[in-house]
N, C-alpha and C positions, 0 to 999 in steps of 0.2 A: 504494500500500500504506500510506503513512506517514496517507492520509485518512482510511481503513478503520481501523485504529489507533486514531485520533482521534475518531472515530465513537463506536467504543465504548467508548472512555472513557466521553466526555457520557453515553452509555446507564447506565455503573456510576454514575457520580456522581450521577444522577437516579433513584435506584432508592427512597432515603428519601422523596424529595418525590413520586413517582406512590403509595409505597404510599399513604401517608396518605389518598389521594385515595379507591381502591378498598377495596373489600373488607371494612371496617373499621368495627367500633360498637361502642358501650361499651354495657355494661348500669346495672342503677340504683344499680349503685355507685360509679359510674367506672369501672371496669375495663373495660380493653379487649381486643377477643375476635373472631375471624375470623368474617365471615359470608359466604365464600365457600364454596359446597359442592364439596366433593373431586369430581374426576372423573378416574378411574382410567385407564380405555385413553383412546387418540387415534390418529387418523388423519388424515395430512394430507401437503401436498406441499412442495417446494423448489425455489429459483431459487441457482445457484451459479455465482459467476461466478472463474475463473481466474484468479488472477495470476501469470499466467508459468512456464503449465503447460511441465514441464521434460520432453524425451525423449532422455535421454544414449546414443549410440548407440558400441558399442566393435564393428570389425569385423577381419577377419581383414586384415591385411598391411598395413593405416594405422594413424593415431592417431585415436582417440575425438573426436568431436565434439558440440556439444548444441543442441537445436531448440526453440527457447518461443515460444510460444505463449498470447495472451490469448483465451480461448473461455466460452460459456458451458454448463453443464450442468444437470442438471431431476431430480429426484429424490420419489420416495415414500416414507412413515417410517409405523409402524405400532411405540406403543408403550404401555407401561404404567408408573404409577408403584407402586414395589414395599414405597416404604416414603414419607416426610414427607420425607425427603434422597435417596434415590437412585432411580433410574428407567432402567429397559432399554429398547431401540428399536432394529426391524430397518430399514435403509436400504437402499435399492437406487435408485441413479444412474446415468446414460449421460450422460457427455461424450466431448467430439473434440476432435483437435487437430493441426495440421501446420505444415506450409511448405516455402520453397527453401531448400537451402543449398548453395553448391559445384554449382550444375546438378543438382542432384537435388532433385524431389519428395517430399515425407513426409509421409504422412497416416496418423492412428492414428483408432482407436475404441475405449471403455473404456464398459465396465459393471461397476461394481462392488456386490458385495452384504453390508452390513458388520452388524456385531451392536455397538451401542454402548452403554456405559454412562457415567450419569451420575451425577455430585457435586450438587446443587442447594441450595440455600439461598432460603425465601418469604418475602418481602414483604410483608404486608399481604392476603395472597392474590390480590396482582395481579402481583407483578414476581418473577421468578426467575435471579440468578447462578446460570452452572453451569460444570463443567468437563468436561470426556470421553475419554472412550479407545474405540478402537474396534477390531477387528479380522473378517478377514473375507476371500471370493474375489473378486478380480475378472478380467473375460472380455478378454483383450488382442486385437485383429485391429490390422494393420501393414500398409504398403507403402510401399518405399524404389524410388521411381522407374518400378516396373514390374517392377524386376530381381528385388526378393525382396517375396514379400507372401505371405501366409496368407488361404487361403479362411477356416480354423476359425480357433478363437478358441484361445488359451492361457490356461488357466486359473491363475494364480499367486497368493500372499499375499499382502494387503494389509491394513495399519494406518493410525491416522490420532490425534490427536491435537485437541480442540477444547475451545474457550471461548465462551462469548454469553450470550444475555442471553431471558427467555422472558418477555414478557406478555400478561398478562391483560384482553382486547378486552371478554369478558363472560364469562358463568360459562359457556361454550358451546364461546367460537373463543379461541385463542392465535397472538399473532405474535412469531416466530422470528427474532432475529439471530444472529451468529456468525461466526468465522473458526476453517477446519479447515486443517491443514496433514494429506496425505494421501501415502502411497507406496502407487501400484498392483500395483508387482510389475515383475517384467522379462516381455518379447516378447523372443523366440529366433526368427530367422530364416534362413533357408537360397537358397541361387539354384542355378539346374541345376546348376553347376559345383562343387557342394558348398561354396563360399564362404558363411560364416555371419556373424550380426551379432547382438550384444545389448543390445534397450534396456531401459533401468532409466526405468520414470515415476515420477514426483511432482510436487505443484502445492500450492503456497496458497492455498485461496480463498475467499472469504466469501459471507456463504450467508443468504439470507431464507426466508421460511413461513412459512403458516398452517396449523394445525390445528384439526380439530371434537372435542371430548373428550366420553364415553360416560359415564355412569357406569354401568361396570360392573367 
């Protein structure tokens, strides 16, 4: 995590020296003036990898225990920018996640489908700080050893929180850094014997993409 971190620093801190690079001419007075053409929608996808996706499990008649998991997850983004500083974007990802613990297996599956907004501030028409909030459903399916597991999925709230970094490849394609800190919601689980269990997920994780932008 503390690399990931460090990463995007060097990304903020190089954000002056790529604009200059892209996007950018003066006219014949000196004056300097973007010559990147806006492009409004985008579509494109994600690679997010886990760090130490968390499933705190609280069950009937023990104490709470918790299961992490490093995994990766894949996502599609479909958004629009709505103004020069802010832009909405629908996401929708499926990651997994388990393990043993105490002689039991655990294995989860999440899809989640969130509605984000962003803070952004442009560079030179090539580099984009941004910040985010997101909210949204995600689809829980669960199984603790055999004993308790959901065929359906449990649909619950989920938010998430993000920061990164967006540039400009050409006036076409954008590539996506970032780190999201996300909570999926809790799984409610039950076994024959009416014995129940509730996990609570969330994970930090950091996230790359490319996107194709339309203008439209």
């Amino acid at each position: 995590m503390k690399k990931i971190i460090a990463f995007m620093g060097l990304c903020l801190m190089a954000v002056p020296a790529l604009a200059d690079e892209y996007g950018y001419g003066y006219d014949n007075y000196g004056y300097g003036y973007d010559t990147t053409p806006r492009r409004d929608t985008y579509v494109g996808m994600r690679i997010h990898k886990n760090e130490n996706i968390a499933f705190r499990v609280e069950s009937d008649g023990w104490d709470g225990t918790t299961i992490r998991d490093d995994r990766f997850g894949f996502g599609i983004v479909v958004g629009n920018r709505l103004t020069d500083h802010i832009k909405i974007e629908f996401e929708s990802e499926y990651t997994y996640g388990g393990g043993e613990k105490y002689g039991t297996e655990y294995d989860f599956d999440i899809w989640s489908n969130m509605l984000n907004v962003y803070l952004y501030q442009q560079f030179g028409g090539a580099v984009e700080p941004y910040a985010g909030l997101g909210i949204g459903m995600s689809g829980l399916w669960g199984d603790m050893g055999g004993v308790m597991n959901m065929s359906d999925a449990t649909a619950d709230m989920s938010w998430g929180a993000m920061i990164g970094v967006n540039f400009a490849l050409n006036t076409r394609i954008d590539l996506n850094l970032g780190i999201k800190y996300q909570n999926y919601g809790d799984l409610d689980m039950q076994d024959d014997n009416g014995n129940t269990a509730s996990i609570e997920v969330d994970g930090t994780e950091f996230y790359i993409g490319a996107v194709y932008k339309f203008g439209l």
